[in-house]
C-alpha positions as a printed NumPy array, in Angstrom:
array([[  2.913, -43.945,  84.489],
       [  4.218, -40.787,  83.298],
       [  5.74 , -40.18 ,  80.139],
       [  8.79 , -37.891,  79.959],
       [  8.535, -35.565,  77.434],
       [ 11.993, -35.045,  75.444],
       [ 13.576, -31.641,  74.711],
       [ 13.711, -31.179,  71.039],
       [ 16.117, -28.629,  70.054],
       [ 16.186, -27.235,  66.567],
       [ 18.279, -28.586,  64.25 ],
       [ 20.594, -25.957,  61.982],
       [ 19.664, -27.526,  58.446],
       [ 22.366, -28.797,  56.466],
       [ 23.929, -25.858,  53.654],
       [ 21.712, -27.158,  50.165],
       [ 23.757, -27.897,  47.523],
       [ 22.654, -26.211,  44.278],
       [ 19.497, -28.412,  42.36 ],
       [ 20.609, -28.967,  39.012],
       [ 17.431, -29.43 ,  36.924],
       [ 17.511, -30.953,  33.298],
       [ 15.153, -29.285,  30.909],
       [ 12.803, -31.8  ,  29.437],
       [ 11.208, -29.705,  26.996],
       [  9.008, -30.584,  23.843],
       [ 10.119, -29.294,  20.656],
       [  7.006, -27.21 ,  20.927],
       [  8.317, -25.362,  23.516],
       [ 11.79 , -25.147,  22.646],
       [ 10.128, -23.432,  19.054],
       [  8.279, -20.921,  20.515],
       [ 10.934, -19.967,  22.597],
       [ 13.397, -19.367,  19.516],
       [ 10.31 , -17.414,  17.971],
       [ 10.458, -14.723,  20.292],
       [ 13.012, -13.122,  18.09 ],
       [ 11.297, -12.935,  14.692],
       [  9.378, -10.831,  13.516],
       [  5.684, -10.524,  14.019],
       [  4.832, -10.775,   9.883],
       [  5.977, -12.844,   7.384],
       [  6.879, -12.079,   3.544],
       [  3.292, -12.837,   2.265],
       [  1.969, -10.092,   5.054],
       [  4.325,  -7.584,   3.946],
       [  3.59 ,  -8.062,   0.454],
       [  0.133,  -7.831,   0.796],
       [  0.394,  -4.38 ,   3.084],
       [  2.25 ,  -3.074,   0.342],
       [ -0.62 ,  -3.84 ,  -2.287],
       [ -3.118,  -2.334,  -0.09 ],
       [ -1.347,   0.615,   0.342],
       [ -0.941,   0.572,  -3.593],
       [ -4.407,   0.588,  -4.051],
       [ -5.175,   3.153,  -1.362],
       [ -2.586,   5.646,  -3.439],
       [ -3.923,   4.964,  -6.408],
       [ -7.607,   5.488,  -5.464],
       [ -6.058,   8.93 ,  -4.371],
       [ -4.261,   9.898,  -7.492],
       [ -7.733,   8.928,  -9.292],
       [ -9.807,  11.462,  -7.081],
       [ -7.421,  13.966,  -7.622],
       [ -8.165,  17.16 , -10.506],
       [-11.162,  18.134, -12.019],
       [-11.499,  21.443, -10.637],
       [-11.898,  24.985, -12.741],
       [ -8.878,  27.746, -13.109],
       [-11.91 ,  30.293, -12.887],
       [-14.559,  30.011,  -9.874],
       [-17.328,  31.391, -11.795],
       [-17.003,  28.05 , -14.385],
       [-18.687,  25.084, -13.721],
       [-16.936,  22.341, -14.286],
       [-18.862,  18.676, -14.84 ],
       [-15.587,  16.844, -14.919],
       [-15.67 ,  16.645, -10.79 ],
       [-18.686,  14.385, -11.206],
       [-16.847,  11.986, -13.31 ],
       [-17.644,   7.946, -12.816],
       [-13.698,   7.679, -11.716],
       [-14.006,  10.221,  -9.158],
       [-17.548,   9.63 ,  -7.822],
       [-17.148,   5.668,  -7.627],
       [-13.993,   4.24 ,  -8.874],
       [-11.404,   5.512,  -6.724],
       [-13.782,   4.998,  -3.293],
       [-14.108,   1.465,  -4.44 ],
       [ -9.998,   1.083,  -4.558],
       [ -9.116,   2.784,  -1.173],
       [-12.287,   1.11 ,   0.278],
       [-10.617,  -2.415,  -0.946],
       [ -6.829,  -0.89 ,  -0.252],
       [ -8.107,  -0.746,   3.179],
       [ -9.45 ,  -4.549,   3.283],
       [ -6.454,  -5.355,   2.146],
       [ -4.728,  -3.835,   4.903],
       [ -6.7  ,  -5.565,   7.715],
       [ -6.369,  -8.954,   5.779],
       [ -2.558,  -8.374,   5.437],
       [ -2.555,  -7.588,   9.374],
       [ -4.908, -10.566,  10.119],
       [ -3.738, -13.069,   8.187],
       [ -1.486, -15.274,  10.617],
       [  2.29 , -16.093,   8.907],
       [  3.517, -19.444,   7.848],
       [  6.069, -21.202,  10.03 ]])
């Protein structure tokens, strides 16, 4: 007994009608999508850059002066306790400020 073997001939495929999908997403997703347009900080961050950089000026302003009109007069003033350790101590914390302000992740 022999089987016959049958000619299969390829088939042209029927033209696909466009798949219509319906979204089925969470609120979650549908959130971050619509937060792609924000911006990256919110008004605490901002607020809190601006102090640091308040701080980092006026730790600046304190260093400032203390020098001599005439270089052959010494003038103690430049080793004052405001120049020598108070305004470090504010830009050092301006700066800390900064990174927290940067860090700190915005309310939704």
């Amino acid at each position: 007994m022999e089987k016959k073997k049958k000619h299969v001939t390829a088939e042209k495929p029927a033209p696909s009608t466009p798949k219509v999908t319906v979204s089925t997403s969470t609120p979650k997703q549908t959130q971050q999508a619509s937060k792609t347009g924000q911006f990256a900080f919110g008004k605490e961050n901002y607020r809190l850059l601006l102090i640091g950089l308040v701080f980092i000026v006026a730790g600046f302003l304190l260093m400032i002066g203390g020098g001599s009109k005439d270089p052959n007069v010494f003038n103690p003033d430049i080793f004052s306790f405001r120049r020598i350790t108070l305004a470090p101590i504010l830009i050092l914390a301006g700066y800390v400020i900064e990174i927290f302000a940067i860090m700190k992740k915005p309310k939704d």
